[in-house]
PLY file of the C-alpha trace (Angstrom):
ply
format ascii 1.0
element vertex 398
property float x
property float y
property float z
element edge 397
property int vertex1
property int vertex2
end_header
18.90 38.88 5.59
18.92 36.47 8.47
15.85 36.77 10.93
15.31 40.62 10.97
11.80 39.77 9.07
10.32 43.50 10.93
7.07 43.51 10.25
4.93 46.87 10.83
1.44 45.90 10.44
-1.67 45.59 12.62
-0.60 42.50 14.07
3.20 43.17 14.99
3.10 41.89 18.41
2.00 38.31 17.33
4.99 38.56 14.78
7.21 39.59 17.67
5.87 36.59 19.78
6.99 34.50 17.53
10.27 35.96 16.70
11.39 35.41 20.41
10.68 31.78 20.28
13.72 31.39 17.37
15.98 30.42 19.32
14.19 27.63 21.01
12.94 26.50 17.66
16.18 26.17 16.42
17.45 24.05 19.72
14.93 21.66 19.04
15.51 21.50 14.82
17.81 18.16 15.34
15.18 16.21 17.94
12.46 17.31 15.47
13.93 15.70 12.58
15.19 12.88 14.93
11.37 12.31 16.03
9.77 12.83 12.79
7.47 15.39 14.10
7.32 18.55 15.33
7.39 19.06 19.58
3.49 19.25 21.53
5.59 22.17 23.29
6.57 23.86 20.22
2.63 24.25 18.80
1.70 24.92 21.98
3.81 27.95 22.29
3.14 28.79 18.81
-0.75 28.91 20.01
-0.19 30.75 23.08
0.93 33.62 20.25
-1.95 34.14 18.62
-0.14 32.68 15.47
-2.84 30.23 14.57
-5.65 33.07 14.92
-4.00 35.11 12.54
-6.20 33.94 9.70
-9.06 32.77 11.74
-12.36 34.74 11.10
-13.36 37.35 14.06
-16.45 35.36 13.96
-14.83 32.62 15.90
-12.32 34.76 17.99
-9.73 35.21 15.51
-7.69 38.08 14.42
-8.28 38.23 10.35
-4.94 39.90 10.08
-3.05 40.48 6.87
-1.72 37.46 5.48
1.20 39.45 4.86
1.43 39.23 8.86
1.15 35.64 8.39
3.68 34.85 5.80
6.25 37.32 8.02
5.84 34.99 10.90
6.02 31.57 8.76
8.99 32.45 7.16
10.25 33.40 10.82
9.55 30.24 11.97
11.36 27.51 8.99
14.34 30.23 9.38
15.06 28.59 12.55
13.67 25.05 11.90
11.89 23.76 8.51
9.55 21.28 9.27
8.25 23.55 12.49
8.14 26.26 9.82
6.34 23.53 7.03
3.53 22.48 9.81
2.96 26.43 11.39
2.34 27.72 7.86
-0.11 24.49 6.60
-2.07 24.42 10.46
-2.37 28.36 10.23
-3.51 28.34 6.55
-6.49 25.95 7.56
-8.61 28.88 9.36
-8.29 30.96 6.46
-10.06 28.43 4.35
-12.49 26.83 7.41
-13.62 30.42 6.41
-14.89 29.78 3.18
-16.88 26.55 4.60
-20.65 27.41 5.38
-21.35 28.85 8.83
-22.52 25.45 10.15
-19.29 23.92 9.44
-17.47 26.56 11.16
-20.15 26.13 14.22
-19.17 22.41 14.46
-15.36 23.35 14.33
-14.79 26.48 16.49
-17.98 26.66 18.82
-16.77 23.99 21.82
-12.99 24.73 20.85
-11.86 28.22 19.14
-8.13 26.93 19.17
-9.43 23.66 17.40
-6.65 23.05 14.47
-7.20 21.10 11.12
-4.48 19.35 8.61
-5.28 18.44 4.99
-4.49 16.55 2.40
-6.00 17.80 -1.20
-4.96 15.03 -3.52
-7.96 12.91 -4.35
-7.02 9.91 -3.96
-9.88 8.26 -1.68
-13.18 7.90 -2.94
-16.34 9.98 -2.72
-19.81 9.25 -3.11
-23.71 10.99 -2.54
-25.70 9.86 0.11
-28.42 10.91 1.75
-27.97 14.32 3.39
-24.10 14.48 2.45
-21.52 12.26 1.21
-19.84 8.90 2.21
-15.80 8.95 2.23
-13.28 5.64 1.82
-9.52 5.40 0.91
-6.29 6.84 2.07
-5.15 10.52 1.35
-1.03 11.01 1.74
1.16 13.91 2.84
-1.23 15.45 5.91
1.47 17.83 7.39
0.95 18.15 11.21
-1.60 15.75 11.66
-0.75 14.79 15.18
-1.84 18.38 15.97
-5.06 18.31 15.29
-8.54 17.23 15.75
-10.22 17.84 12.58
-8.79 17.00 8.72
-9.27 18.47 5.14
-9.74 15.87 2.74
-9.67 16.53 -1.23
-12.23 14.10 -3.19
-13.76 13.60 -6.76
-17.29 13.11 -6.19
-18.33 10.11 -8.34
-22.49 9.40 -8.82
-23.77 5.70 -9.34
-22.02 5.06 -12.38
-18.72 6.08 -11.20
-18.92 9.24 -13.44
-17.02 12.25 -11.74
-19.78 14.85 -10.72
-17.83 17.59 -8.49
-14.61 18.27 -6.83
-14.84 18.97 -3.48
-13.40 19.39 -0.06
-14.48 17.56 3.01
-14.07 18.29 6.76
-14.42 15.36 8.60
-12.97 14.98 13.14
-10.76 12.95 14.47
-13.09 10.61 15.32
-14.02 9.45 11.47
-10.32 8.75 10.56
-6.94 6.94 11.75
-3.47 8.32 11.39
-0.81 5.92 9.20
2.32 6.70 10.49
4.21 6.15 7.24
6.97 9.26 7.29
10.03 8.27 7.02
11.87 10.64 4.62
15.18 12.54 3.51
13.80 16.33 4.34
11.28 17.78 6.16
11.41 14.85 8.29
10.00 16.54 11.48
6.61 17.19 9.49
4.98 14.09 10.49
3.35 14.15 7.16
1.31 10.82 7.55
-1.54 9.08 5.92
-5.06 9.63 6.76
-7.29 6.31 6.19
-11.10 6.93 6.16
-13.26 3.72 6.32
-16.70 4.70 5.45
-17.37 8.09 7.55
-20.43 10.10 6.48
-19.65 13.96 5.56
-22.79 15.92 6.18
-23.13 18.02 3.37
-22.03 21.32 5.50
-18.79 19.86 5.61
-17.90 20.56 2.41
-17.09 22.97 -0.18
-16.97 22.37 -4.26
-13.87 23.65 -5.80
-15.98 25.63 -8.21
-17.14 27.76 -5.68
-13.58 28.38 -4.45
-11.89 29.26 -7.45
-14.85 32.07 -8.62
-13.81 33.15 -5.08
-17.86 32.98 -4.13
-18.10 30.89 -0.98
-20.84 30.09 1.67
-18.99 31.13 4.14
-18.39 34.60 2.98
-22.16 35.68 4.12
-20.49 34.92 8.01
-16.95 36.34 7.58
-17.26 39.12 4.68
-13.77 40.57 5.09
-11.94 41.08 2.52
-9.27 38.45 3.72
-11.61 36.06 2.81
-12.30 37.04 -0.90
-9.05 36.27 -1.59
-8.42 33.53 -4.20
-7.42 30.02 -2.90
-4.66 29.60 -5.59
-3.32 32.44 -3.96
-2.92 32.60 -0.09
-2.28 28.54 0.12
0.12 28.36 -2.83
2.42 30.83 -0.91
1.40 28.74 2.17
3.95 26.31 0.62
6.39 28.90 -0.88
6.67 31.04 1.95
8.27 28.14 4.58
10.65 27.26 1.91
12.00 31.17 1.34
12.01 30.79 5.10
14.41 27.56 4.84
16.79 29.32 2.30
16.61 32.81 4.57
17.91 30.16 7.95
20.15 28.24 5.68
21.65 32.19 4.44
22.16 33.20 7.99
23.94 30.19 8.78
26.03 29.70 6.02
27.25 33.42 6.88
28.15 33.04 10.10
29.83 29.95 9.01
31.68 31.50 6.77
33.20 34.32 9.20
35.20 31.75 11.02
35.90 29.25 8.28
40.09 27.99 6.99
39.47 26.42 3.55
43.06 24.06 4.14
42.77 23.45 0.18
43.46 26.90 -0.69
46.57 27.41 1.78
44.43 28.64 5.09
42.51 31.43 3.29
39.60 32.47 5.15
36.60 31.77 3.79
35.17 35.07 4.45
38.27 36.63 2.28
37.03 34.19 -0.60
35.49 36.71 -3.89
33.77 34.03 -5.26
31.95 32.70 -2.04
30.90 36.46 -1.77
29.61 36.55 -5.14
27.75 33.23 -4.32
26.72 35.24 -1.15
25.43 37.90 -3.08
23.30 36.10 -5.48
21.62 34.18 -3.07
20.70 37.14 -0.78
19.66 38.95 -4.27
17.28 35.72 -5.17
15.68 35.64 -1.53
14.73 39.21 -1.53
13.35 39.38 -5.36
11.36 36.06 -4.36
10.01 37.72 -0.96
9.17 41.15 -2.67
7.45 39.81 -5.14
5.08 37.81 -2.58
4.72 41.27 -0.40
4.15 43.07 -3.46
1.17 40.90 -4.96
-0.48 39.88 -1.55
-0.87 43.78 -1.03
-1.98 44.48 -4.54
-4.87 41.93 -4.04
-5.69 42.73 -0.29
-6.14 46.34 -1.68
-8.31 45.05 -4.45
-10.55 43.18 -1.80
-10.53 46.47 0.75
-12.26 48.55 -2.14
-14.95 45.98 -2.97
-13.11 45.31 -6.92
-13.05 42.20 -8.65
-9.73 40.22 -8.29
-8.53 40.03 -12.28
-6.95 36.86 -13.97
-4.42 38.74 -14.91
-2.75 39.78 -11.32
-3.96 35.72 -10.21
-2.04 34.64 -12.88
1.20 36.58 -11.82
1.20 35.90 -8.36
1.09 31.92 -8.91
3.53 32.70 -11.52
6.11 34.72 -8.96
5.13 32.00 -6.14
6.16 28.65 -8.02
8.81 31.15 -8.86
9.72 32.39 -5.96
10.52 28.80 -4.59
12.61 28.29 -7.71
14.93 31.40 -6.50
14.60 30.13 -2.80
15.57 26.56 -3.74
19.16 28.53 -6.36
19.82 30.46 -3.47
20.49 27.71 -0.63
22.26 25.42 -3.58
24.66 28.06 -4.13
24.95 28.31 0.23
25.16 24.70 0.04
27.92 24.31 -2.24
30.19 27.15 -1.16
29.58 25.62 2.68
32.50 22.47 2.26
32.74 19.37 3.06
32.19 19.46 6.77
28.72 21.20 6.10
27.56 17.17 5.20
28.50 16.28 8.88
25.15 15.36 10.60
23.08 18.48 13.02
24.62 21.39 10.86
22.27 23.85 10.16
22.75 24.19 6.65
22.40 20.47 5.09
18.86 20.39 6.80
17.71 23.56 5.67
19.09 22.21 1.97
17.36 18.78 2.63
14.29 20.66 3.93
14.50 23.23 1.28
14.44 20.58 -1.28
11.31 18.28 0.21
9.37 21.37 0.20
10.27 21.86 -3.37
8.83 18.74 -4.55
5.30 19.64 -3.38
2.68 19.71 -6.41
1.42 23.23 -6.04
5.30 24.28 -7.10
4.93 22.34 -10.45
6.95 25.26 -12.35
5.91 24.03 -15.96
1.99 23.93 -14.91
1.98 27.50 -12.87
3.96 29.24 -16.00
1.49 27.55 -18.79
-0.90 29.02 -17.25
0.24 32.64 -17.26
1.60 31.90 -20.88
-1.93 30.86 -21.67
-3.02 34.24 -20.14
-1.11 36.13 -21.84
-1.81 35.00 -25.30
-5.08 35.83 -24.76
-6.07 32.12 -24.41
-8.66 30.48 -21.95
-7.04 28.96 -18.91
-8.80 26.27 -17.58
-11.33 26.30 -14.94
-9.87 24.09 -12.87
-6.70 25.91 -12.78
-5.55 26.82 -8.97
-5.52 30.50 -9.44
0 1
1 2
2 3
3 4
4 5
5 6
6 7
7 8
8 9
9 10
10 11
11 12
12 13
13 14
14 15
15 16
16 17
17 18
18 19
19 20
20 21
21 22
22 23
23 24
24 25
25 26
26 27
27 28
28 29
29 30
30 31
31 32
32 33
33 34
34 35
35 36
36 37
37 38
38 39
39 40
40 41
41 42
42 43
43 44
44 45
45 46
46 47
47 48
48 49
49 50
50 51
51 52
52 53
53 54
54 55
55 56
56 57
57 58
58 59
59 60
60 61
61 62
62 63
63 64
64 65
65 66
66 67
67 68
68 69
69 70
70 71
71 72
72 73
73 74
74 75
75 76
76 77
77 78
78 79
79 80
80 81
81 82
82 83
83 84
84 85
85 86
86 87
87 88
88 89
89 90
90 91
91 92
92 93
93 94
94 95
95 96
96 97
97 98
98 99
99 100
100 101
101 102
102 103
103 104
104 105
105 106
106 107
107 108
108 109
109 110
110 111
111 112
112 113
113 114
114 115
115 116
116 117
117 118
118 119
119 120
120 121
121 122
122 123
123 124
124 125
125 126
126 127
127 128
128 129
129 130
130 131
131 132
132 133
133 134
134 135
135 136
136 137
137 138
138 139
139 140
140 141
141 142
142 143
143 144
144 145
145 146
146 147
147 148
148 149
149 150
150 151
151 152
152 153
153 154
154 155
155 156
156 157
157 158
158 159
159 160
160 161
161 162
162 163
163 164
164 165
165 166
166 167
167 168
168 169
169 170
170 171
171 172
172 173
173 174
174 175
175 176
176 177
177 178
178 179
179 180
180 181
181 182
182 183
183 184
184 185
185 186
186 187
187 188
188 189
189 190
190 191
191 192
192 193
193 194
194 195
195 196
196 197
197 198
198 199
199 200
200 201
201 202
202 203
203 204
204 205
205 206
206 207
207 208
208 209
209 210
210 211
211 212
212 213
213 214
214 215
215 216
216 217
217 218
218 219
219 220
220 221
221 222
222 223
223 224
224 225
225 226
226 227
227 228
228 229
229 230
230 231
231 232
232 233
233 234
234 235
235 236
236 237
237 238
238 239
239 240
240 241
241 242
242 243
243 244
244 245
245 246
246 247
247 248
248 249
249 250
250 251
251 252
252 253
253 254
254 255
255 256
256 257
257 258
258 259
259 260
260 261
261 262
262 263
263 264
264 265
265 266
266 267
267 268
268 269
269 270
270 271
271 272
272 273
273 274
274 275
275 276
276 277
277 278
278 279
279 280
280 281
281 282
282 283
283 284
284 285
285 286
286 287
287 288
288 289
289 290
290 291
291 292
292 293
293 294
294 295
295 296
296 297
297 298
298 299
299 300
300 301
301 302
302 303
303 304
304 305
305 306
306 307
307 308
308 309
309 310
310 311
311 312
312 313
313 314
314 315
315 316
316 317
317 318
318 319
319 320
320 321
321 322
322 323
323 324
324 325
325 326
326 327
327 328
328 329
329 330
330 331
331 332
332 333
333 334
334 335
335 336
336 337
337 338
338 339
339 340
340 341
341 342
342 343
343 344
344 345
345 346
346 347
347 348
348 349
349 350
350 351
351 352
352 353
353 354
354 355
355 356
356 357
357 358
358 359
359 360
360 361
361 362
362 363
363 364
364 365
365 366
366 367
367 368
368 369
369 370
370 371
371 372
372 373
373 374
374 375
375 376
376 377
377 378
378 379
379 380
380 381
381 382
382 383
383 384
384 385
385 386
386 387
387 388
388 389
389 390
390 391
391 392
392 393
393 394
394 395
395 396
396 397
């Protein structure tokens, strides 16, 4: 456990990078929950990396490493500080699905700034309409993590025609320039995330700035002509749904190492000085929560590889094997979110005290929980459905 994280792929020395920042990550955890958003210096040295390319298409200079290289380094990263961990793994997704945009899109993005970063924010809560030669986008969209970090945003709309009847469900890319920044976070975990509101008053989406959500989940994109590699046949349901799981395992795997070393010095004065570390029931608690982060990590290795091998040989991606990995990511945050519960309460009273590690992490841990994609009742109906032999609906983020 703790922030060993080796990883032996193609990409190691980006991983390594990032390892040796850590430590400075976790200095700065407290002033980036104190300032509600995550350091200019800390994304900067996460760029300087390579960490952002790691999904980004070769096309545009990026790497279009193995998201298993990815996920290593994200759950790195909210192992020493969640809401830098929350906003690296949602910023680096973004490439990854730029990707899937057509090549014009990508053009307008990456061709006068390569390192050019994007936040989203899915929900579709603002309206959509057709216009001539694209679409015309009003409203407020909630939640974009890391927004201060970027130039460009991923907006989630229902497309509505003139008689307000939904047509399509699409995302839109639209720059700085055609949207203003809320600042409306102000919450119990992931505080540093500077998750803020996005407010769009009448911008114009060309229609290369967007990409239909029936496209994405048949996993046949425009931009796939452009960037054919099999890192970008991947379905959507799965690479950004363990976007969102991966940070949290990450929380639970800082909030672990902590609690541990915690532990080692710990007098628990309500059990006559014992040491904490002599304690058989805080090991047990130990145990099982070391035993729920690995099964939830394995099984993310284990189904990213299955469908990256999949891709490499040219084979269709089947339902079934979608189906289980959104099933083992919503969960996978379940087990991350039992394991730093049990940390939690076998850490004592003085854990509560304000700046310890381990009550972020939990607070963190918990904020990330709450996110939609880790719904646990939707994810499972949907592999129950699958299993029964029943359709599962086409709209269903797999």
């Amino acid at each position: 456990m703790g922030e060993s994280g080796a990883y032996t792929g193609p990409e190691p020395a980006v991983v390594g990078a990032v390892a040796d920042l850590l430590p400075v990550f976790r200095q700065r955890a407290q002033q980036t929950e104190d300032n509600r958003v995550v350091s200019a210096e800390s994304v900067k040295a996460l760029a300087e990396t390579g960490f952002f390319r790691l999904l980004q298409p070769a096309s545009h200079g990026g790497l279009e490493a193995d998201p298993i290289a990815f996920f290593t380094a994200v759950r790195l990263i909210a192992s020493a500080c969640g809401s830098t961990g929350w906003v690296a793994s949602v910023l680096g997704v973004h490439p990854w699905q730029l990707a899937l945009f057509p090549a014009q899109a990508q053009e307008d993005v990456w061709g006068a700034d390569p390192g050019a970063r994007m936040s989203s924010s899915y929900a579709p809560t603002g309206r959509a309409r057709v216009v001539e030669g694209g679409y015309r986008l009003d409203g407020r969209w909630s939640f974009s993590s890391g927004c201060a970090h970027a130039s460009w945003v991923l907006l989630g709309g229902i497309v509505v025609d003139d008689d307000g009847k939904p047509v399509d469900f699409r995302t839109f890319l639209l720059p700085e320039s055609d949207y203003v920044i809320d600042d409306v976070w102000d919450t119990v975990g992931l505080r540093g995330t500077g998750s803020n509101d996005i407010v769009v008053d009448g911008a114009l989406v060309p229609a290369h700035r967007s990409l239909s959500f029936n496209d994405v989940s048949r996993c046949a994109c425009p931009g796939q002509e452009r960037n054919p590699a099999p890192l970008y046949r991947l379905p959507y349901g799965s690479v950004f749904s363990n976007a969102i799981t991966t940070p949290i395992i990450g929380m639970a795997t800082g909030a672990y190492a902590a609690h541990v070393a915690y532990q080692r010095d710990r007098v628990r004065a309500s059990y006559a000085g014992q040491k904490a570390a002599e304690d058989v029931f805080g090991q047990v608690r130990i145990a099982e929560a070391a035993g729920l982060l690995d099964a939830a990590w394995l099984a993310l290795e284990r189904n990213i590889s299955e469908l990256m091998t999949l891709a490499r040989a040219g084979e269709k991606l089947p339902l079934p094997l979608r189906l289980r990995v959104r099933r083992d990511q919503v969960t996978g945050t379940g087990q991350a979110i039992r394991a730093v519960d049990l940390l939690f309460e076998n850490s004592g009273g003085r854990a509560l005290k304000r700046g310890t590690p381990i009550q972020r992490f939990w607070r963190d841990a918990h904020a990330g929980r709450v996110h939609a994609i880790n719904d646990p009742e939707r994810a499972l109906s949907m592999f129950g459905r699958g299993e029964f032999g029943h359709d599962v609906p086409p709209d269903a983020m797999v």
